[in-house]
Every structure is written in structure tokens, then in C-alpha cells.
FIKOLZA-1660 file (N, C-alpha, C; in steps of 0.1 Angstrom, whole numbers, plus 5000, padded with zeros to 4 digits):
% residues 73
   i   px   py   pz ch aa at
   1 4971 7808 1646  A  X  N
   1 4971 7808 1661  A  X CA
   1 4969 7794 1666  A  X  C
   2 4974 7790 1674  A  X  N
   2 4973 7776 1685  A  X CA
   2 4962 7775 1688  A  X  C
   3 4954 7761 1694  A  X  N
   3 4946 7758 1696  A  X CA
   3 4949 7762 1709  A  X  C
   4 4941 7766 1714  A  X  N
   4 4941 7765 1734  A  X CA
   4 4938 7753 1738  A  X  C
   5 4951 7755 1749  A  X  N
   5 4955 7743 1757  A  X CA
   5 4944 7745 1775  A  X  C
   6 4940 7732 1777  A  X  N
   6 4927 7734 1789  A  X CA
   6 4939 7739 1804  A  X  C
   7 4936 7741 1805  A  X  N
   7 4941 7750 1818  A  X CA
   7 4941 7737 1830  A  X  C
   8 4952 7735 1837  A  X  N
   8 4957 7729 1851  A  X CA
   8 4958 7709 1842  A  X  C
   9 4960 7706 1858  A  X  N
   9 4962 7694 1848  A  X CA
   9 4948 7680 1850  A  X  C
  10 4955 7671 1841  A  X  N
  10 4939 7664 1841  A  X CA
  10 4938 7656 1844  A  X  C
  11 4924 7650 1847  A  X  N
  11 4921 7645 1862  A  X CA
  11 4928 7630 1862  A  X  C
  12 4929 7632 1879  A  X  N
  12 4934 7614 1883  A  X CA
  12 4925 7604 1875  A  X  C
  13 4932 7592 1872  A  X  N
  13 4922 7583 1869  A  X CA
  13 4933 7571 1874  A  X  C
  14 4924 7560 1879  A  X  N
  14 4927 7546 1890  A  X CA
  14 4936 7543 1879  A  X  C
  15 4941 7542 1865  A  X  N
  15 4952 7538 1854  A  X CA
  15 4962 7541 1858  A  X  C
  16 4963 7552 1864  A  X  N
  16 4978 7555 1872  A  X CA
  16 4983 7551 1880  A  X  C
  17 4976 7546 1886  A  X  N
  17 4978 7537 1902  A  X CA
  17 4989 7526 1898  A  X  C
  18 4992 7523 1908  A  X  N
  18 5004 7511 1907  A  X CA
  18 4991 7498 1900  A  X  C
  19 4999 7488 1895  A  X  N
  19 4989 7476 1892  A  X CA
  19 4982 7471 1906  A  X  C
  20 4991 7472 1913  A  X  N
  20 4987 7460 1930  A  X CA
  20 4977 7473 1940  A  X  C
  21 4972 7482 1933  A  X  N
  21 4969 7499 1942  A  X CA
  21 4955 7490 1951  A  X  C
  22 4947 7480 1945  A  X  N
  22 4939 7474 1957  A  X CA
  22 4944 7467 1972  A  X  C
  23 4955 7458 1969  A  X  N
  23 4964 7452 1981  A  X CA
  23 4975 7461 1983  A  X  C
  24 4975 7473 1981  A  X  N
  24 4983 7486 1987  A  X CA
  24 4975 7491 1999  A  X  C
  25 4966 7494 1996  A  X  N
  25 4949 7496 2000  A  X CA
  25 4946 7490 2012  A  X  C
  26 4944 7477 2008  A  X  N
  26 4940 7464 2018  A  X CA
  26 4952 7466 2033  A  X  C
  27 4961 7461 2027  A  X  N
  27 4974 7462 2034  A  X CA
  27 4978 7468 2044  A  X  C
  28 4981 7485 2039  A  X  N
  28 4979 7500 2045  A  X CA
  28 4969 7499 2056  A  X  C
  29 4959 7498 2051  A  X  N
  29 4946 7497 2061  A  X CA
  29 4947 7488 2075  A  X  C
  30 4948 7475 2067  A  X  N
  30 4950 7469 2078  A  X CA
  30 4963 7465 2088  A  X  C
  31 4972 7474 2084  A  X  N
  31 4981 7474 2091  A  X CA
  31 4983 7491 2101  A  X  C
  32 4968 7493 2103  A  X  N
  32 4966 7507 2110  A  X CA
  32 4967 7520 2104  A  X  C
  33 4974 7522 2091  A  X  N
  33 4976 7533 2081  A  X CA
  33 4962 7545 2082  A  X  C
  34 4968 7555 2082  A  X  N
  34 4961 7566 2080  A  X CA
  34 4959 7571 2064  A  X  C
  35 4948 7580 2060  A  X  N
  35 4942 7584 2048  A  X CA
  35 4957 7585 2040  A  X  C
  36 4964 7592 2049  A  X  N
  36 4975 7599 2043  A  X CA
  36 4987 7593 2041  A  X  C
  37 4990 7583 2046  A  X  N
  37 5000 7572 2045  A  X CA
  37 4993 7561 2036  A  X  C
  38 4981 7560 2031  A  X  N
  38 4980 7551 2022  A  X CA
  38 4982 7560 2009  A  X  C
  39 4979 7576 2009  A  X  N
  39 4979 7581 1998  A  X CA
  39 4994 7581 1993  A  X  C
  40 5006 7583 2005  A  X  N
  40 5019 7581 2000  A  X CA
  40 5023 7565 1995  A  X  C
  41 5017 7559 1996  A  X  N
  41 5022 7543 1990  A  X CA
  41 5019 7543 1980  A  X  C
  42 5005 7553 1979  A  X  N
  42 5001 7549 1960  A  X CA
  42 5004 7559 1953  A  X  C
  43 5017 7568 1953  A  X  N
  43 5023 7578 1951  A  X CA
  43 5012 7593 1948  A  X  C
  44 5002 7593 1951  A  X  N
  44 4994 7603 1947  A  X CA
  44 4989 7615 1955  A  X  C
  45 4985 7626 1950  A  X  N
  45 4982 7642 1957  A  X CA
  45 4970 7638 1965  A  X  C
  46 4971 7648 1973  A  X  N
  46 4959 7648 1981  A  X CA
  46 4949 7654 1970  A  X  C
  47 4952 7660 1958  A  X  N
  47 4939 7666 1950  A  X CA
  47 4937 7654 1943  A  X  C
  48 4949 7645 1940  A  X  N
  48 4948 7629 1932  A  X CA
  48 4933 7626 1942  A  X  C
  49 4933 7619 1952  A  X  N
  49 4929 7613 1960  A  X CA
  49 4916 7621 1963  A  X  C
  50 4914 7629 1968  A  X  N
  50 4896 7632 1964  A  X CA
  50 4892 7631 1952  A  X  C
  51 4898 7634 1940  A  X  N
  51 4897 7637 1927  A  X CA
  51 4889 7617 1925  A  X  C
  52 4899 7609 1927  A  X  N
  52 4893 7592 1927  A  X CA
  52 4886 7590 1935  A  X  C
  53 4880 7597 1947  A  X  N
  53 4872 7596 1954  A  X CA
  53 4859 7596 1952  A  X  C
  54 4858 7606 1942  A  X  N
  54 4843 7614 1938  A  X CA
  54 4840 7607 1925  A  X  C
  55 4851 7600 1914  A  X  N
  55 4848 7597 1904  A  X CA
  55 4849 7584 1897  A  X  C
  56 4854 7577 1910  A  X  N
  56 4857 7560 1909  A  X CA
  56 4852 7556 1920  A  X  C
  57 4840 7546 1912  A  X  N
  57 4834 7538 1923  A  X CA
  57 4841 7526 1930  A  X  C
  58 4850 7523 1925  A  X  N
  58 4855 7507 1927  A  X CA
  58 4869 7513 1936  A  X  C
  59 4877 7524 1937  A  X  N
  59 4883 7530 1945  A  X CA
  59 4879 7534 1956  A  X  C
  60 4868 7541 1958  A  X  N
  60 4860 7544 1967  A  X CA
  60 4855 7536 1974  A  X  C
  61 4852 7527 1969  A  X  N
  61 4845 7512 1982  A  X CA
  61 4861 7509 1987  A  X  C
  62 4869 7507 1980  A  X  N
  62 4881 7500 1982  A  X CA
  62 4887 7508 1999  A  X  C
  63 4886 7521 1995  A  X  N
  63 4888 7529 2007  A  X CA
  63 4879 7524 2022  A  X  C
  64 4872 7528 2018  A  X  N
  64 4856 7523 2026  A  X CA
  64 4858 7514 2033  A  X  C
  65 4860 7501 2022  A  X  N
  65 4862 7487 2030  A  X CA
  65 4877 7485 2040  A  X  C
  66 4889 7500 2033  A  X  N
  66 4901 7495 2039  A  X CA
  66 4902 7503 2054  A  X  C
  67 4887 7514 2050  A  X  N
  67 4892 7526 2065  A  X CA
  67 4880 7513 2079  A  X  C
  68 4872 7503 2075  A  X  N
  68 4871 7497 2087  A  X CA
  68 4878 7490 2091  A  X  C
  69 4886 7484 2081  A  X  N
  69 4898 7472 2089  A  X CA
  69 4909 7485 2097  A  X  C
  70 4913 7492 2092  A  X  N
  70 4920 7501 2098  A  X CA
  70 4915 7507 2115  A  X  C
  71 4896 7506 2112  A  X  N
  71 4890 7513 2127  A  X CA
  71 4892 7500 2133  A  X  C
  72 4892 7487 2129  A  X  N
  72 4891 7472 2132  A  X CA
  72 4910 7472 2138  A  X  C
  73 4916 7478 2138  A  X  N
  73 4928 7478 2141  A  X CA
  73 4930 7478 2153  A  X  C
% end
């Protein structure tokens, strides 16, 4: 018998991201971009995107620092 395979698929990790996903970020933001329009540039789900949220600290600030320039908009 097969080994069992884990069930759904597995988790986002910032390796996926485009190389430049910080100045995608930066960019997005400061050109007024919303949560969801930066999530379409960096080709990723909205489950991607909480998923790097909760589990990458250097993505998470990245957000952080891009949603003030965005309220700085």
C-alpha cells in the first residue's frame, strides 16, 4: 500500500515570490495600491497571502511598512 499523501496543498513560503516581491511591495504601496492589488502583482491567493502573513516575519513588516506609505498616499 502507498504511503499517504498530506492532504491540500503546502504552505506559501516568500521562495515563491518573484525575486524583486520587496520593490513589488514598496512600489504597489506607494503608488496607492490596495491589499489586493499588491496580492495580484505578486501572483499569489488570498490563502497565499495570510498564510505569509502569519509565518514570515520579514514579509510582514514589508507589508506594514508598505500599507503606511500607501495611508501616506
Amino acid at each position: 500500500m502507498a504511503a499517504k499523501q498530506p492532504n491540500g496543498r503546502p504552505p506559501m513560503k516568500v521562495e515563491k515570490l518573484p525575486k524583486n516581491w520587496k520593490e513589488i511591495v514598496i512600489n504597489g504601496y506607494s503608488n496607492g495600491y490596495s491589499d489586493i492589488e499588491v496580492r495580484v502583482e505578486l501572483g499569489i491567493s488570498r490563502t497565499g497571502w495570510y498564510s505569509l502573513l502569519e509565518s514570515d516575519t520579514d514579509f510582514s513588516d514589508s507589508i506594514k511598512d508598505g500599507k503606511d506609505l500607501s495611508e501616506a498616499w
